[in-house]
C-alpha positions in Angstrom: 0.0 0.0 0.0 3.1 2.4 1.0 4.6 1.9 -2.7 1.1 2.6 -4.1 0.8 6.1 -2.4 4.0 6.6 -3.1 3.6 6.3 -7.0 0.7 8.3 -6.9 2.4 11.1 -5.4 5.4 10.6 -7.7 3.5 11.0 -10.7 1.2 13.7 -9.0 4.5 16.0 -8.7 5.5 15.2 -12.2 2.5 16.2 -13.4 2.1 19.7 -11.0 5.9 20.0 -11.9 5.1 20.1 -16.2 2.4 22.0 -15.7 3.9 24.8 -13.4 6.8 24.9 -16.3 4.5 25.0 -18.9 3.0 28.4 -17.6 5.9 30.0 -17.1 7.1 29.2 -20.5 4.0 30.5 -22.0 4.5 33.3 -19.9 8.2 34.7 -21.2 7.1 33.5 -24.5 4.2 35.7 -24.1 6.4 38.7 -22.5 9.0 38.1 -25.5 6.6 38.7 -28.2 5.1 41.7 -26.3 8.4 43.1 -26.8 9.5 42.1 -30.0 6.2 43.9 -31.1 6.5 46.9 -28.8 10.5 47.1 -30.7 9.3 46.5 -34.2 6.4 49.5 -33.5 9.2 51.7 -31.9 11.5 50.9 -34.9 8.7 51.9 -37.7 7.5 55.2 -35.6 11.2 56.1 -35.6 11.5 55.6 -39.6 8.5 57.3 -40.0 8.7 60.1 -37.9 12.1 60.8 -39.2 11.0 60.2 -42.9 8.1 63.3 -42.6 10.8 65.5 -41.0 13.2 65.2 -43.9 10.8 65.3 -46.6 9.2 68.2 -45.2 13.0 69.8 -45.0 13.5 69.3 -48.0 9.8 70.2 -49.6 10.6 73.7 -47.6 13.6 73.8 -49.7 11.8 72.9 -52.8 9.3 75.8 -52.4 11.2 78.5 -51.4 13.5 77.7 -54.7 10.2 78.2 -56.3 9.8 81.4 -54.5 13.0 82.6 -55.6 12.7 81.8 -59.2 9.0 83.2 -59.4 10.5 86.5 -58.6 13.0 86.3 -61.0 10.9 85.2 -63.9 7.6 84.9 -65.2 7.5 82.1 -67.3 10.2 79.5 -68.7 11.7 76.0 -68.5 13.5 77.0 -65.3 9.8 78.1 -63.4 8.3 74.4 -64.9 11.2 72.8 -63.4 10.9 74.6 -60.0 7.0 74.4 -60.1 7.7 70.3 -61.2 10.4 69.5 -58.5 7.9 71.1 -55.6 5.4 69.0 -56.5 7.1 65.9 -56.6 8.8 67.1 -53.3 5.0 67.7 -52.1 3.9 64.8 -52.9 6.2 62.8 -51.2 6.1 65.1 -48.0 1.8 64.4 -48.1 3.5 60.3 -48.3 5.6 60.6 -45.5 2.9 62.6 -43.7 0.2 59.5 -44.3 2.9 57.0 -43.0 3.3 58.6 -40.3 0.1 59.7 -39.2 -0.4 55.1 -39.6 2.2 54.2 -37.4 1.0 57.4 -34.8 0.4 56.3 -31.2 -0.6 60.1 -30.1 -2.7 62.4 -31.5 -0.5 65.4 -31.2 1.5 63.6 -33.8 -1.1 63.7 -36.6 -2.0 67.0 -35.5 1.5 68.9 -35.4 1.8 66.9 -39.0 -1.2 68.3 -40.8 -0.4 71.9 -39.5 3.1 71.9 -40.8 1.5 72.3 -44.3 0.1 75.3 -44.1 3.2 77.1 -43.6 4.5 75.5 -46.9 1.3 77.3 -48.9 2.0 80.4 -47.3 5.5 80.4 -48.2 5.5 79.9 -51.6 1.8 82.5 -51.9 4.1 84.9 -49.9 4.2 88.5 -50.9 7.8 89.8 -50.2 11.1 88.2 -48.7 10.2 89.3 -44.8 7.1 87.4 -45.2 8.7 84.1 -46.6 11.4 84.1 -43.4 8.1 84.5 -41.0 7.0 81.2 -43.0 9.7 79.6 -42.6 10.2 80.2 -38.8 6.9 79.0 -38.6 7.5 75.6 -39.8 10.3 75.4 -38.6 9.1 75.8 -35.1 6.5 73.2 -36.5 9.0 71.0 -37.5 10.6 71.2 -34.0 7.4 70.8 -32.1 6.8 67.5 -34.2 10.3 66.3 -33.4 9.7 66.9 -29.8 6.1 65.0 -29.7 8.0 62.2 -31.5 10.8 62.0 -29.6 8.7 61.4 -25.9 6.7 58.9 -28.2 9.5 56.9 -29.2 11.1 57.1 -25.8 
């Protein structure tokens, strides 16, 4: 009878033993993919916040050269080229903005991104040289502001 309760207990431990191991394997394996997600999200955000910041650098460019050749001339291959390049520069900036406004875990992002736009039409609509730098400040400060919101996010 002793070797009997004996077995039972045996095997009851074995069995207590696999499951208890079992759980806590789940468990980190749970954990792990938690963070391998939580990485890969922090790893896209970063790409994508750092995409719209450069394409909107270099749509600013894009439009003030447009800016600076409209004043020079009125008409000509050199305006379609300017006028051309800012578009495609547009275009890609309104790409980037979409990609990151996908990947956006805070609404501040999205916002901050749709607002640095409208300095871009008011630069290249502007008037007179004083008023294109007051553009500019403007997104930059934008720019800045949507560095900032993305940096805490990433963080």
């Amino acid at each position: 009878m002793a070797g009997w309760v004996g077995s039972v207990i045996a095997v009851a431990g074995t069995l207590l033993g696999a499951t208890l191991a079992y759980l806590f394997q789940r468990a980190n394996a749970l954990r792990s993919e938690v963070f391998t997600r939580d990485e890969r999200l922090r790893q896209e955000r970063m790409a994508a916040y750092s995409g719209f910041a450069g394409a909107m650098a270099s749509l600013r460019q894009g439009v003030v050269s447009l800016w600076l050749v409209k004043q020079r001339m009125k008409d000509g291959p050199e305006l379609l080229a300017a006028y051309t390049e800012a578009d495609r520069l547009g275009a890609l900036a309104n790409h980037a903005r979409l990609r990151a406004q996908l990947v956006a875990g805070d609404a501040r992002i999205v916002a901050v991104a749709g607002a640095a736009f409208h300095p871009i039409d008011a630069i290249s609509q502007a008037p007179d040289r004083e008023k294109l730098v007051s553009h500019e400040k403007k997104l930059l400060e934008l720019l800045d502001e949507f560095i900032s919101v993305a940096r805490d996010e990433i963080q």
